[in-house]
LUMFI-335407 format. One record per residue (C-alpha): x, y, z; residue number from 1. Coordinates in nm, 4 decimals, padded with zeros to 6 digits. Example, Ala and Ser with C-alpha at 12.3 -4.5 7.8 and 13.67 -1.06 7.14 Angstrom:
+----------+----------+----------+-----+
|       px |       py |       pz | seq |
+----------+----------+----------+-----+
|  01.2300 | -00.4500 |  00.7800 |   1 |
|  01.3670 | -00.1060 |  00.7140 |   2 |
+----------+----------+----------+-----+
***
This chain:
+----------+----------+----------+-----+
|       px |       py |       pz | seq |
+----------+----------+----------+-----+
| -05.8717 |  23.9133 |  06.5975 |   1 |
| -05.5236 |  23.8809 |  06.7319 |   2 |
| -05.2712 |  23.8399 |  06.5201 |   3 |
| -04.8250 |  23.7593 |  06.5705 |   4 |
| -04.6655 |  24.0032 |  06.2892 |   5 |
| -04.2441 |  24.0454 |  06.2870 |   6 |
| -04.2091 |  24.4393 |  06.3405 |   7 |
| -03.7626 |  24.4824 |  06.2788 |   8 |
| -03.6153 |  24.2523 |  06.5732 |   9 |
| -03.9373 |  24.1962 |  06.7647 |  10 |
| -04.2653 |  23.9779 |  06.7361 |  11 |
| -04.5947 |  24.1183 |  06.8417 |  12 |
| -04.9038 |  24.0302 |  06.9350 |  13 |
| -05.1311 |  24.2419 |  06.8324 |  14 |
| -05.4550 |  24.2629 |  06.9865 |  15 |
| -05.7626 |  24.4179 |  06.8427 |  16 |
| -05.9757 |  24.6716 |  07.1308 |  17 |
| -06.1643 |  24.3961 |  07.2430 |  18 |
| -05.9070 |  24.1257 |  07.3113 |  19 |
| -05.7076 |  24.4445 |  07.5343 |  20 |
| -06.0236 |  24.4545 |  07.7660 |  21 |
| -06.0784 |  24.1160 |  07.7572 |  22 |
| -05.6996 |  24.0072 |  07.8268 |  23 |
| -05.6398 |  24.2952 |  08.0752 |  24 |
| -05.3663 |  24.3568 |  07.8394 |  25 |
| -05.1997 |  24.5731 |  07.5994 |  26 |
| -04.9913 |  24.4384 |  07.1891 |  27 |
| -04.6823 |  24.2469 |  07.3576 |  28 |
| -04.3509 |  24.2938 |  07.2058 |  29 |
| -04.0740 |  24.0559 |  07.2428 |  30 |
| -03.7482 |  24.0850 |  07.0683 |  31 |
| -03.6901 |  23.7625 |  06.8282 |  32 |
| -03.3607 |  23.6628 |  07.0468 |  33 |
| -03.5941 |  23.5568 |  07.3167 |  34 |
| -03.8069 |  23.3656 |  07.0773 |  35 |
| -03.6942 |  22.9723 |  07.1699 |  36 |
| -03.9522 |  22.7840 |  06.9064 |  37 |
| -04.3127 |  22.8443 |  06.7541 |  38 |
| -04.5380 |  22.5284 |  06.7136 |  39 |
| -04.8602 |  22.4474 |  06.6258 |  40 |
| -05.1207 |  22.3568 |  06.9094 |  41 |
| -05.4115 |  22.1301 |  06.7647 |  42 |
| -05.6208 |  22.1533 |  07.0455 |  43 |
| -05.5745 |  22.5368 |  07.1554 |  44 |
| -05.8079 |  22.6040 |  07.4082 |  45 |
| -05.6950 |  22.3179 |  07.6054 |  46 |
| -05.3333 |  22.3775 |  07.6102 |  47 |
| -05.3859 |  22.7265 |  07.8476 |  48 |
| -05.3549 |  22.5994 |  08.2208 |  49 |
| -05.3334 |  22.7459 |  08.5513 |  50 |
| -05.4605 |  23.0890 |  08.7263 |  51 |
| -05.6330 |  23.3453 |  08.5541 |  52 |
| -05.4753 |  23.6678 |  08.6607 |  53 |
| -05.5814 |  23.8642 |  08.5028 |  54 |
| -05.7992 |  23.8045 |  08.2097 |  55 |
| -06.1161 |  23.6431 |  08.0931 |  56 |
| -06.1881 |  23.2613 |  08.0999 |  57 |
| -06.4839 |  22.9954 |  08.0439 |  58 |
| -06.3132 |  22.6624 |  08.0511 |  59 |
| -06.3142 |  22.5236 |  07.7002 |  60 |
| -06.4372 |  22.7856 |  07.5366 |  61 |
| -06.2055 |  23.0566 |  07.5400 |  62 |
| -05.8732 |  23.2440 |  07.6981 |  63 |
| -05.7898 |  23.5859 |  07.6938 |  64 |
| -05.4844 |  23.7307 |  07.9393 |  65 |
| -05.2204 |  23.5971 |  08.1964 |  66 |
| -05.2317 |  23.2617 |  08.3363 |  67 |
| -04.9650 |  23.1624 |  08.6150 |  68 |
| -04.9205 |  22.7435 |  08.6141 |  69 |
| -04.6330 |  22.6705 |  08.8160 |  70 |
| -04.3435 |  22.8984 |  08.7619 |  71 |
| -04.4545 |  22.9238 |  08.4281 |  72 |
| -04.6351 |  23.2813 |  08.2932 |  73 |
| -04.9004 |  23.2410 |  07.9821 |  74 |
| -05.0411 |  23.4983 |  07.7846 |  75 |
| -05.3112 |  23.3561 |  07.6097 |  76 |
| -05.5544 |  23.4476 |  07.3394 |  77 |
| -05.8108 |  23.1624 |  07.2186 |  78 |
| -06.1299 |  23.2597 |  07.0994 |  79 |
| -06.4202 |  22.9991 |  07.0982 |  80 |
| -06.3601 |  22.9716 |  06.7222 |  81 |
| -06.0210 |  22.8584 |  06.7452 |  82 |
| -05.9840 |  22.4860 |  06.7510 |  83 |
| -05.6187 |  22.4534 |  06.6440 |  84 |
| -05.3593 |  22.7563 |  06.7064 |  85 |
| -04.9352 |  22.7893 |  06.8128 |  86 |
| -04.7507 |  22.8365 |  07.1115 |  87 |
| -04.4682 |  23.0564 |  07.1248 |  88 |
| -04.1797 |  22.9620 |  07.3585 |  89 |
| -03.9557 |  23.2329 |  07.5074 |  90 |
| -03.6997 |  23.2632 |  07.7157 |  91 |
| -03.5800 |  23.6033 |  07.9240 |  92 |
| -03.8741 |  23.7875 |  07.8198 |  93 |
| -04.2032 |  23.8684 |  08.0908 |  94 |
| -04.4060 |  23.5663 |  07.9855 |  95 |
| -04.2564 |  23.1796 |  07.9243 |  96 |
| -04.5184 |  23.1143 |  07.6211 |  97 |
| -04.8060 |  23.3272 |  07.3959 |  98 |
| -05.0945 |  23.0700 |  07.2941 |  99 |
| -05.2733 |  23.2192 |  07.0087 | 100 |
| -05.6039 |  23.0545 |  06.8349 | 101 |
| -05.5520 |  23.1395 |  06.4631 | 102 |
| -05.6808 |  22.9630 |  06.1569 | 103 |
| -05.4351 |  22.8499 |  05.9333 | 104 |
| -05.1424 |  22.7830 |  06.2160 | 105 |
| -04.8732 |  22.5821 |  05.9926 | 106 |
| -04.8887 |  22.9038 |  05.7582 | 107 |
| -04.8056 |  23.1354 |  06.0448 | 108 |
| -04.5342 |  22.9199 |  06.1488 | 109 |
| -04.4196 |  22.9054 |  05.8110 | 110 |
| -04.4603 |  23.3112 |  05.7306 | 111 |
| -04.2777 |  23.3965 |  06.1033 | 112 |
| -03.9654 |  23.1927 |  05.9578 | 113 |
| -03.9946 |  22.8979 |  06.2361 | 114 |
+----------+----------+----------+-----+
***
């Protein structure tokens, strides 16, 4: 299961073996500076739009890898499990947002310090 950890300056995603084939994808690192705000998405799944490329999708049931909507770059990991999950906004880093399913998303907010 993925999981967003603080590692010195940066936040990662880390992905387990499964989510790297899945998302086409290796753990992302982005240094905190480029971290704009984390918030919690109640409705996960639906908040990933635009082009798979590349990754793994069924429509409303889950998201794994790089979506292009717009000018706008999304990596995305939302297992079918995941109802609720955050967004992370970014700024000068490869992608614009991370969507991540988790469980308990106000805690992870609340543990990354946003």
């Amino acid at each position: 299961m993925a999981e967003l950890i603080l590692d010195g300056i940066d936040l990662v995603l880390k992905l387990s073996t499964l989510e790297k084939v899945e998302g086409v994808h290796g753990d992302i690192r982005v240094p905190l500076s480029s971290v704009q705000s984390i918030s919690v998405v109640e409705d996960v799944i639906h908040a990933v739009h635009g082009i798979k490329m590349p990754g793994s999708r069924l429509p409303g049931i889950f998201a794994m890898g790089t979506f292009i909507s717009g000018n706008h770059t999304i990596f995305a990991i939302v297992h079918h499990q995941n109802k609720r999950g955050v967004q992370v906004r970014l700024q000068g880093a490869k992608y614009d947002a991370l969507i991540v399913g988790v469980e308990e998303p106000e805690t992870l907010v609340k543990d990354l310090g946003f």
